[in-house]
C-alpha positions in Angstrom: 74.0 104.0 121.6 77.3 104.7 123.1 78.2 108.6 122.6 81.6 107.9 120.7 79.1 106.1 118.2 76.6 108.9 118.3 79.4 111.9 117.7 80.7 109.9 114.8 77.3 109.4 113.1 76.9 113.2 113.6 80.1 114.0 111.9 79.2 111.6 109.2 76.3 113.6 108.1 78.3 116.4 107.6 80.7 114.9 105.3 83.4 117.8 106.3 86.8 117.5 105.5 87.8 116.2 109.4 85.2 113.7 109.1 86.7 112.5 105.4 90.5 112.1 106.7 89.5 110.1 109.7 87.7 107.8 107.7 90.8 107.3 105.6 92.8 106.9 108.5 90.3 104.1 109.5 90.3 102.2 106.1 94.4 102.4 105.9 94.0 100.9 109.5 91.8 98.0 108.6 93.5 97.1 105.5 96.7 96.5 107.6 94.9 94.9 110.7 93.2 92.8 108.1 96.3 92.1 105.8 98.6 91.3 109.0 96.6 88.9 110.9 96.1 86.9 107.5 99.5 86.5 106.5 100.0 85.4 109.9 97.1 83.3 110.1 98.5 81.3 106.7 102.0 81.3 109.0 100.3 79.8 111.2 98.6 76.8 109.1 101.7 76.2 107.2 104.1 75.7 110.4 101.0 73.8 112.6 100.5 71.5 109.5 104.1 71.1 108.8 104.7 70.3 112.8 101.7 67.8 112.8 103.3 65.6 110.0 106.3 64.0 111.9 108.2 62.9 108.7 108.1 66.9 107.3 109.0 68.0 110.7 112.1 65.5 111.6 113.4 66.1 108.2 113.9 69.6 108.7 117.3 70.0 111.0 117.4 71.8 114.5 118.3 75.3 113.3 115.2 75.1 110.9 112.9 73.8 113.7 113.6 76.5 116.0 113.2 79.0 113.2 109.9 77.6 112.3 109.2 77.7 115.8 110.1 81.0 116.6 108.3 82.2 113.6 104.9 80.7 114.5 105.2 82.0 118.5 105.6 85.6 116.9 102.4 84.6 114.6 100.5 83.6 117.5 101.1 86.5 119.4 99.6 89.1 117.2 97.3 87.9 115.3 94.5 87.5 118.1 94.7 91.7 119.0 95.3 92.2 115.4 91.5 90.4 114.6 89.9 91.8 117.8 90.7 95.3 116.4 89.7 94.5 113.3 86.4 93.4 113.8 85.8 96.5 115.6 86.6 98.6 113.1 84.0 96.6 110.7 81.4 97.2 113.0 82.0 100.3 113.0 81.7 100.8 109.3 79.0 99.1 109.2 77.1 101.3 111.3 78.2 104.3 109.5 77.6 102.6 106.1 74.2 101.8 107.3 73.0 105.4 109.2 74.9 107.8 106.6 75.8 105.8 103.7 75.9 108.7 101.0 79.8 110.2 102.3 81.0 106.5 101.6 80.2 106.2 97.8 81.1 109.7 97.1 84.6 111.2 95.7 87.2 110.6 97.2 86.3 108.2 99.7 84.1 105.6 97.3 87.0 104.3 95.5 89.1 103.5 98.8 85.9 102.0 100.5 85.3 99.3 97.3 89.2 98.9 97.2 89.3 97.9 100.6 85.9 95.8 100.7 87.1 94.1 97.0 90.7 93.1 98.2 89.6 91.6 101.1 86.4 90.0 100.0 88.8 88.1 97.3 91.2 87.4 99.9 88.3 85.0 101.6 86.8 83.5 98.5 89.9 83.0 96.3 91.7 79.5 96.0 94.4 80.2 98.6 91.6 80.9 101.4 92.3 77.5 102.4 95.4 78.5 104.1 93.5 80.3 106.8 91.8 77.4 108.3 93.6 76.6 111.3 92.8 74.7 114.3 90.5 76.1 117.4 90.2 79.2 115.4 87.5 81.3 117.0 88.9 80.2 120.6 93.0 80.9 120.1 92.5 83.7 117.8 89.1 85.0 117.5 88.8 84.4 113.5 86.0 84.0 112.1 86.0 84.2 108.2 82.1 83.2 107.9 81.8 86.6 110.2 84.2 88.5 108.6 82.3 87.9 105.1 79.3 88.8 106.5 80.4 92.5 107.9 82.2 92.8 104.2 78.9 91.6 103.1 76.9 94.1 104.7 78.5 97.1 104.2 78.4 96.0 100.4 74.6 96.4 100.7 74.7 99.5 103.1 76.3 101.6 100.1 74.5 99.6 97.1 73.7 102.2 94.5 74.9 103.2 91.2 77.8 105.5 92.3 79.5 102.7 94.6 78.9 99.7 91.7 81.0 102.2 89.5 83.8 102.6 92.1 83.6 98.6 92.7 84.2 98.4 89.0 86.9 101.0 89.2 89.0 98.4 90.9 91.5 96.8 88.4 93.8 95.5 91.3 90.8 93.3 93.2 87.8 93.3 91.8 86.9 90.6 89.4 82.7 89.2 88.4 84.0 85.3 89.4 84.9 86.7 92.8 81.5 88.2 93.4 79.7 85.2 92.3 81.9 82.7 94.2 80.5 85.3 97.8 76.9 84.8 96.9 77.8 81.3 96.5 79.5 81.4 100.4 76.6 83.6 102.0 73.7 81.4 100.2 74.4 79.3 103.5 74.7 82.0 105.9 72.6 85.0 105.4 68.9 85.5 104.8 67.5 85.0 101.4 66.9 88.7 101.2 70.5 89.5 101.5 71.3 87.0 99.1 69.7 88.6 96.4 70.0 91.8 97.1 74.0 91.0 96.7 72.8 89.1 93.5 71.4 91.9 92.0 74.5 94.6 92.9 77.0 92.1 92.0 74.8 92.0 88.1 75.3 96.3 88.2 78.8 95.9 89.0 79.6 93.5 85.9 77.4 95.8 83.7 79.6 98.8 85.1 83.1 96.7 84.7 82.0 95.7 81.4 80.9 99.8 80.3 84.5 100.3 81.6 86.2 97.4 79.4 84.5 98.6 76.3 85.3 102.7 76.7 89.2 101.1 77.5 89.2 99.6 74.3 87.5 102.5 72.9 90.1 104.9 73.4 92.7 102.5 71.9 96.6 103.2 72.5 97.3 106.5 70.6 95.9 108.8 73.3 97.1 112.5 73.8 99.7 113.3 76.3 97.9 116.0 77.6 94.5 114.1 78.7 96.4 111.6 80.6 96.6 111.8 84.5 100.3 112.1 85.4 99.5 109.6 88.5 97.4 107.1 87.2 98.4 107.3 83.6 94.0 107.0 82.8 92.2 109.3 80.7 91.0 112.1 82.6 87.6 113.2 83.3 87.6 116.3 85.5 91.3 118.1 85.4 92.4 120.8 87.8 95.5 122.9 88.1 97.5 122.2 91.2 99.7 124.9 92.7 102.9 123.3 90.7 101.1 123.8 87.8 100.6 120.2 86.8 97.2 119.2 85.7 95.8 116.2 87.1 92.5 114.2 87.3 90.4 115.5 90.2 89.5 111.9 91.7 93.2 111.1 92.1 94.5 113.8 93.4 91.9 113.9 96.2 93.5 110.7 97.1 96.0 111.8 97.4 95.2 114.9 99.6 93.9 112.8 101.5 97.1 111.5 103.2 99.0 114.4 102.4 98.0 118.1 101.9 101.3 118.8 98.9 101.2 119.0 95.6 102.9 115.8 94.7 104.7 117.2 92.1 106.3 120.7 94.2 106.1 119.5 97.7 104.1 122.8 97.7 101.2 123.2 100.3 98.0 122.0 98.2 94.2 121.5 99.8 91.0 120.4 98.0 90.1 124.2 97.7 93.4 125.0 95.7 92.6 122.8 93.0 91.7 125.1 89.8 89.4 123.3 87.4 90.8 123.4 83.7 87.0 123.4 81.2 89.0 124.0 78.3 90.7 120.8 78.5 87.8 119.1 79.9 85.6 119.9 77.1 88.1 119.0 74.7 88.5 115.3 76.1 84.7 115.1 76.4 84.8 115.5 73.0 87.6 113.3 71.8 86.0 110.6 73.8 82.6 111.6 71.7 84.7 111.0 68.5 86.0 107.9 69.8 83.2 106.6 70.7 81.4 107.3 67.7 83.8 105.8 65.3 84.0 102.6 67.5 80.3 102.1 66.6 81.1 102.2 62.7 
């Protein structure tokens, strides 16, 4: 084991706050490795398709040519060290994933982990993945989607419990049950039959969990008080704190947002994880407006 690897796994265990902000630094560098090379990549198939049908191609006019040209020899020239990169930084949370999964599911890295894993897992199986197949791929460019799902695939299973289903749920932007079945559907052909079902059975908690999370939506219906909604998010808040400013906010979200930038959001003040005051007053009082809610839903 190389000893980079080694140190890393050693700081992974013990989940400290260095350990936490270089593993966001990580995920906000492979979500814009892995959004980069494939907006080029579908560059790349629309110009080489578009130059392969002479009729398209002479009807454009020189000026457009040249753009188009000049467009895909930028494309080209990225996208290859762009993937390489990538895929290393897969590995690598793949490894870490796999040796010390728990820091990954946990506030308030979970949430960016399934974000990450979702987005780009949808961005392979969705209708428009067709406009990443170009020609001589693994050779000119070094993509290789079938791969690619497989790393996403695996570090699904690395963190599969009942903490990360619930942040996999948690993802309105990505996350959806059709996109999960349509993967098993794609790694049926590539991945042990094991593997297969073990994805099976954590895409079934997920949709239990996105479901739970539809139903206490509606639950709560649309005449919520101000003052148990999250001032970033807008959501219902289950664990409020006081930051320096004063402003109360929901705990998950705000370590979010720590973890990019140590200010209160709302005072430019200097805020840290450790300067966030819990409020139990208000908490107990949404716990038990939920209660109520919940209650009368069932009536």
């Amino acid at each position: 084991m190389p000893i980079y690897r080694s140190k890393i796994i050693e700081n992974a265990s013990q989940c400290n706050d260095e350990f936490v902000r270089f593993v966001n630094m990580v995920i906000n560098d492979a979500t814009y490795l892995l959004d980069e090379s494939l907006a080029n990549l579908k560059k790349i198939h629309d110009i080489e398709n578009k130059m392969a049908n002479e009729v398209e191609w002479n009807a454009l006019n020189d000026e457009e040519r040249q753009r188009e040209t000049d467009t895909l020899s930028e494309a080209t020239k990225t996208v290859r060290s762009w993937l390489i990169m990538g895929d290393d930084t897969m590995d690598m949370f793949g490894y870490l994933t796999r040796d010390v999964p728990k820091p990954f599911y946990l506030d308030p890295l979970g949430d960016r982990v399934a974000s990450m894993l979702n987005h780009n897992l949808s961005e392979l199986c969705s209708s428009k993945c067709s406009g990443l197949k170009v020609r001589d791929a693994v050779k000119r460019f070094h993509w290789d989607p079938r791969r690619l799902l497989e790393q996403i695939v695996d570090i699904y299973l690395n963190l599969a419990s009942e903490e990360f289903s619930e942040c996999i749920a948690n993802d309105e932007r990505s996350y959806s049950p059709e996109t999960f079945g349509i993967a098993r559907e794609r790694i049926n052909k590539v991945l042990p039959i094991s593997a297969s079902e073990r994805f099976k059975n954590l895409g079934e908690a997920v949709k239990t969990k996105w479901e739970e999370k539809q139903s206490r939506d509606e639950d709560y219906g649309d005449d919520i008080p101000d003052e148990f909604l999250d001032p970033i998010l807008n959501t219902v808040m289950l664990d409020p704190v006081k930051l320096p400013s004063g402003t109360i906010t929901d705990r998950k979200h705000i370590l979010r947002h720590l973890l990019t930038s140590e200010m209160d959001p709302f005072s430019r003040l200097p805020c840290t994880p450790n300067d966030l005051v819990p409020v139990p007053e208000l908490k107990a009082r949404i716990e038990e407006w939920i209660k109520e809610r919940r209650n009368q839903s069932k009536k």
